[in-house]
C-alpha positions in Angstrom: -137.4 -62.9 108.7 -135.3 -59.9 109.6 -133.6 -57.0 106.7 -131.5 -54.1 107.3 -133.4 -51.0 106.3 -132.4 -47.0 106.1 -134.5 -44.3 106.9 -134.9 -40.7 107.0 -136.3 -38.7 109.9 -137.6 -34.8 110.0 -139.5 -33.0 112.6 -142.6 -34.8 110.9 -141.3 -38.3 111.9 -140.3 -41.0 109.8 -140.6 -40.1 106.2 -138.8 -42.6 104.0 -138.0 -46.5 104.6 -136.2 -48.4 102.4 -134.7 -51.8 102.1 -130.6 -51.4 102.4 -128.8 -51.8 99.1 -125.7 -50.9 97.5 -127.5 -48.0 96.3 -129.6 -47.0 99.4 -127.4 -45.7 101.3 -125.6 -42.9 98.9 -129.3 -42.2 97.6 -130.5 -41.2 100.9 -127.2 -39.4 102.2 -127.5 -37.2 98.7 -131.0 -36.6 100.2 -130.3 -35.7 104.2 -127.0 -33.2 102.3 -129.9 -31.2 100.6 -131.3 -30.3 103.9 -130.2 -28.1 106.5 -128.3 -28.9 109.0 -129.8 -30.8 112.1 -132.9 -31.0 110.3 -132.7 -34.2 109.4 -131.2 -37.5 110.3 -130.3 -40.8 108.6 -131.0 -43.7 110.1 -130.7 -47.8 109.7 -132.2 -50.2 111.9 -133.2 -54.0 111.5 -136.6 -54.8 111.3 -138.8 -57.9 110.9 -140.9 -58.2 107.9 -144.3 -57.3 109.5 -142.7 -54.2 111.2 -141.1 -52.9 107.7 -144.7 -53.6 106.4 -146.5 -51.7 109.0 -144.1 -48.8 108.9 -144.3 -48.4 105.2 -148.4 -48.5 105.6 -148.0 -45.7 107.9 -145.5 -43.7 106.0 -147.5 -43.8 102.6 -150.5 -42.7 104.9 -148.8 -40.0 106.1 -148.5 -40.9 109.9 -144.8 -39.8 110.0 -144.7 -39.0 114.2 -146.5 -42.5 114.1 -144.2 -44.3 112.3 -141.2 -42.9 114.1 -142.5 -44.0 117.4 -143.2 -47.7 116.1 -140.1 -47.8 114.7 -138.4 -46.7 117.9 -140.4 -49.2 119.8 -140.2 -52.3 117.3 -136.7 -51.7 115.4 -134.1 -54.9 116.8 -132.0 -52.6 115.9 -131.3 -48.6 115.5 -128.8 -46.2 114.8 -127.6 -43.2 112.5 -126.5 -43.2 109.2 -123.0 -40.9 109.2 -122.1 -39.6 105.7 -119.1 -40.4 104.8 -116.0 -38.2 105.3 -114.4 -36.0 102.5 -110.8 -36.4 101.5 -110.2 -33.1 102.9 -111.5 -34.1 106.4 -109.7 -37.1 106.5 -105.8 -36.2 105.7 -106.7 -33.3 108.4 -107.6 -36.4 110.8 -104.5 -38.6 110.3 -102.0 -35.3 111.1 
């Protein structure tokens, strides 16, 4: 079986996977915003359940760098996580 997960990636690797939610999402952005910039990178990607296992093992061992090459090599699916724009950017966009 195959879920949607979101991630978080430093310089260390892959530092937090979690199961996509309603919630996930604005949790994690919140998290990435607290960082500097480039520093940090949100990230989703669809994974099968042993892969999700076996990344999470990793990550609470603290084999970030590990983790993030596994994911890169297993994920069926990978991209970034954008934060959503502010009102402000937007009506600049549209003129």
């Amino acid at each position: 079986m195959t879920n949607s997960y979101l991630g978080i990636v430093t310089p260390r690797g892959l530092e937090t996977l979690v199961v996509e939610t309603e919630h996930a999402a604005p949790f994690l952005l919140r998290r990435v915003a607290r960082r500097p910039f480039g520093e940090v990178l949100a990230l989703w990607a669809v994974l099968d359940d042993r892969t999700a296992h076996d990344l999470t093992q990793q990550i609470t061992g603290g084999r970030f760098d590990d983790a993030l090459r596994e994911l890169d090599a297993r994920a069926l699916h990978l991209g970034t996580l954008l934060p959503p724009l502010q009102e402000d950017h937007r009506a600049r966009s549209v003129r």
